[in-house]
C-alpha positions as CSV (number, residue, x, y, z in Angstrom):
1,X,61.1,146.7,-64.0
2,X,64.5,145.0,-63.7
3,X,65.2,146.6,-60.1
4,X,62.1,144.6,-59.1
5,X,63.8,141.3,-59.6
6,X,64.7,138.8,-56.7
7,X,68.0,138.5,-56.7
8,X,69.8,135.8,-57.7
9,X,67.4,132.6,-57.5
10,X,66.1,130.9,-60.0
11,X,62.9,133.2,-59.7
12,X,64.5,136.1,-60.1
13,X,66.6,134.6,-63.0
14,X,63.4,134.1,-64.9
15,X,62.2,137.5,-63.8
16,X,65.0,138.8,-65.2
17,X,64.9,137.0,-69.1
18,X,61.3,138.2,-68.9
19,X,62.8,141.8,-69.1
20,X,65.7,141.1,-71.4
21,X,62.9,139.4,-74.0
22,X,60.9,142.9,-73.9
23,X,64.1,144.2,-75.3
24,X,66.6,141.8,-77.4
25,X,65.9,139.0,-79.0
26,X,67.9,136.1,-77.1
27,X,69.5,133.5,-79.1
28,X,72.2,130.7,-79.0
29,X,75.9,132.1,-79.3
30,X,76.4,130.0,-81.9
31,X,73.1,131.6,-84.1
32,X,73.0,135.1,-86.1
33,X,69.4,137.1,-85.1
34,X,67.3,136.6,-88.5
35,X,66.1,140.5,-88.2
36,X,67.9,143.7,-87.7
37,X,67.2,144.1,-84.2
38,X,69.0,144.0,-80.9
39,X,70.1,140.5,-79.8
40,X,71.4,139.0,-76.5
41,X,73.6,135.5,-77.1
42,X,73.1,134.3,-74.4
43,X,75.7,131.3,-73.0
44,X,76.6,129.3,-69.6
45,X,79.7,128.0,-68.6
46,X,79.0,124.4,-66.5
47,X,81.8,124.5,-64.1
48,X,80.1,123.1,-61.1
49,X,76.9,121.2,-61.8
50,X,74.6,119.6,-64.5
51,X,71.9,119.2,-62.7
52,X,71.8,123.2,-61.9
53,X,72.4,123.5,-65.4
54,X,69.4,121.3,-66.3
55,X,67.3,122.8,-64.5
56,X,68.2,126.2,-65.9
57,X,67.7,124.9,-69.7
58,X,64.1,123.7,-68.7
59,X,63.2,127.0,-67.3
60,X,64.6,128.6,-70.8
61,X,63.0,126.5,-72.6
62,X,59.5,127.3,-71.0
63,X,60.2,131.2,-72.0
64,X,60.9,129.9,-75.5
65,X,64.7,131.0,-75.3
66,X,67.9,128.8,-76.4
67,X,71.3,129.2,-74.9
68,X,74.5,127.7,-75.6
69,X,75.9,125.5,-72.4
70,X,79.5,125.0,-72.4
71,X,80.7,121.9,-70.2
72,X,84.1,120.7,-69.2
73,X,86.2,118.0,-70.4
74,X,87.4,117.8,-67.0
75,X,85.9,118.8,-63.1
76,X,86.3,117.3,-60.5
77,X,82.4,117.7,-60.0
78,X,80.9,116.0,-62.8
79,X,82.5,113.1,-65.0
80,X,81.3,113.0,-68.8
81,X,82.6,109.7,-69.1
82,X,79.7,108.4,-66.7
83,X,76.6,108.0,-68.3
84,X,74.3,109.5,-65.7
85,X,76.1,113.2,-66.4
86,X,76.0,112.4,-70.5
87,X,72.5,111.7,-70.2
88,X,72.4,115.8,-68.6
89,X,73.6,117.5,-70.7
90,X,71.5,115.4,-73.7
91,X,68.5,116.5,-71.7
92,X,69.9,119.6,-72.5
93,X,70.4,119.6,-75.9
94,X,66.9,117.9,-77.1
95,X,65.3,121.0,-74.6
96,X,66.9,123.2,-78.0
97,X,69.8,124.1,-76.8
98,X,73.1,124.2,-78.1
99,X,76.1,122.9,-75.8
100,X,80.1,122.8,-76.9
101,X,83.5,121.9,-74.5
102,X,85.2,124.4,-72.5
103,X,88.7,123.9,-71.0
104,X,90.1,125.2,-67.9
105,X,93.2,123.7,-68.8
106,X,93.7,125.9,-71.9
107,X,92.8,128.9,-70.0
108,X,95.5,128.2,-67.6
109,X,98.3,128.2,-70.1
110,X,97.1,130.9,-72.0
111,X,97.1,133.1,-68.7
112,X,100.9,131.9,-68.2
113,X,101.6,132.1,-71.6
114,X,100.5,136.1,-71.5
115,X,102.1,136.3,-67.7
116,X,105.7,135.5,-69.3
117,X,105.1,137.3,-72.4
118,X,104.8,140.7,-70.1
């Protein structure tokens, strides 16, 4: 079933949680499955658009799953301090999901960190 998916469009992205709900049971990262029985968390990392990401939550949320979206505090391609992209990703959260902070930042000094270490 899965190697009839098309590729990596937002069709085939759908086709594709169709076949991981006939086998896990897809929940938030931030959420324990309820039952013993195999579980996908499934997450996104927001580093280029909240629009995109938007539009990804609605189609989610019209399977019945919940994801956790992690945004930025900083990109140079959206600005949460501008209402318009706050307004996103609160579209996002009252679709059921769950959303935190991610920092590129942090990941940068931790890889430099382990660099120097070696």
């Amino acid at each position: 079933m899965i190697d009839k998916i098309k590729g990596f469009t937002f069709v085939g992205y759908k086709e594709l949680l169709q076949c991981l709900r006939e086998v896990y049971e897809i929940i938030p990262l931030c959420r324990l499955p309820t039952e013993d029985v195999p579980y996908l968390a499934l997450r996104h990392d927001v580093d280029f658009s909240l629009p995109v990401a938007l539009r990804r939550a609605r189609l989610e949320q019209e399977l019945g799953i919940r994801s956790t979206y992690f945004v930025l505090f900083s990109t140079r391609f959206y600005n949460l301090h501008e209402q318009r992209d706050v307004q996103i990703v609160k579209r996002i959260f009252r679709l059921g999901h769950k959303w935190g902070f991610t920092s590129t930042h942090l990941n940068t000094v931790l890889m430099v960190k382990t660099r120097r270490e070696l």
